[in-house]
C-alpha positions in Angstrom: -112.3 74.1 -28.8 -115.8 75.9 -28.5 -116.2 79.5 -27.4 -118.9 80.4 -24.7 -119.5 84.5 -24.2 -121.1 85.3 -21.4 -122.7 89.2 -21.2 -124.1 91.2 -18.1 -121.8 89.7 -15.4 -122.2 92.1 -12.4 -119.1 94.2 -11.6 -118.9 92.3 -8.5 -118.6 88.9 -9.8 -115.8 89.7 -12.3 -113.8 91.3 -9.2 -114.5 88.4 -7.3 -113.0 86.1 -10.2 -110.0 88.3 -11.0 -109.3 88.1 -7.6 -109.8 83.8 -7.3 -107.8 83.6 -10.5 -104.8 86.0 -9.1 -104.8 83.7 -5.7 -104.4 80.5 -7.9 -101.6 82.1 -10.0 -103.6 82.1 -13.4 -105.8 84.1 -15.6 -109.2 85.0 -15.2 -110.4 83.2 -18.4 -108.5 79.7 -17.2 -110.1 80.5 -13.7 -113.6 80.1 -15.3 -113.2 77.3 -17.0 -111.8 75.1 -14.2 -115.1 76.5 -12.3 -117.1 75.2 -15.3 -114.6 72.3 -15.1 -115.8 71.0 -11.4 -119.1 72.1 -12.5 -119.7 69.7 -15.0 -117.7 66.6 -13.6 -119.4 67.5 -10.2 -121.8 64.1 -8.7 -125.2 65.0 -8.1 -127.3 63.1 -5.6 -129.6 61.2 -7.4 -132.9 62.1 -8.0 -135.5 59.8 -6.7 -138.5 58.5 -8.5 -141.3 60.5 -8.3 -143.6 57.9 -5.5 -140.8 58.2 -3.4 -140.8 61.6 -2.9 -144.5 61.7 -2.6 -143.9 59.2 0.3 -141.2 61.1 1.3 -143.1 64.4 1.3 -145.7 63.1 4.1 -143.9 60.6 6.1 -145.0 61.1 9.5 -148.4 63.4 9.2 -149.6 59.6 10.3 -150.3 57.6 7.5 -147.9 55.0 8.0 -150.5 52.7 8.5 -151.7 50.8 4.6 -154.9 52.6 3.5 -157.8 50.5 3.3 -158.2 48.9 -0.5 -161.5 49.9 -1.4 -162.4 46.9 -3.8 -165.6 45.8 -4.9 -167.8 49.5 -3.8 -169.9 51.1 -5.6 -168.6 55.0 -6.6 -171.1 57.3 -6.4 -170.4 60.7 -8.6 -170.0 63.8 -6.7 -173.2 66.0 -6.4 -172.0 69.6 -7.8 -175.7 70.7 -7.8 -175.8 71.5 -4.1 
């Protein structure tokens, strides 16, 4: 089995896991790893492709409606001289 050290944990977290780890009846090390446990297995929602979000992001600022296909125009470049 691997070894993971972890440095700098505030004061206040290791109480708070010594104190989670008393309540379940174990020791504080087994008490991380079943949090790293349910961490790992844990289901995240899906992420969702990136033009749905973008759709997402500004449905209902009123463009529901299709935006006119502009097919066939001429493109003039911008003027940056003004």
């Amino acid at each position: 089995m691997a070894q993971v050290i972890v440095r700098n944990i505030d004061d206040e977290i290791k109480a708070g896991l010594k104190k989670r780890a008393n309540q379940h009846g174990w020791s504080m090390e087994e008490e991380v790893r079943q949090i790293l446990r349910r961490a790992v297995h844990e289901n995240l929602p899906a992420t969702k492709n990136l033009g749905s979000r973008i759709a997402a992001r500004f449905a209902g600022v009123g463009l529901e409606q299709p935006l006119p296909e502009l097919k066939g125009q001429n493109i003039m470049p911008m003027d940056f001289d003004r």
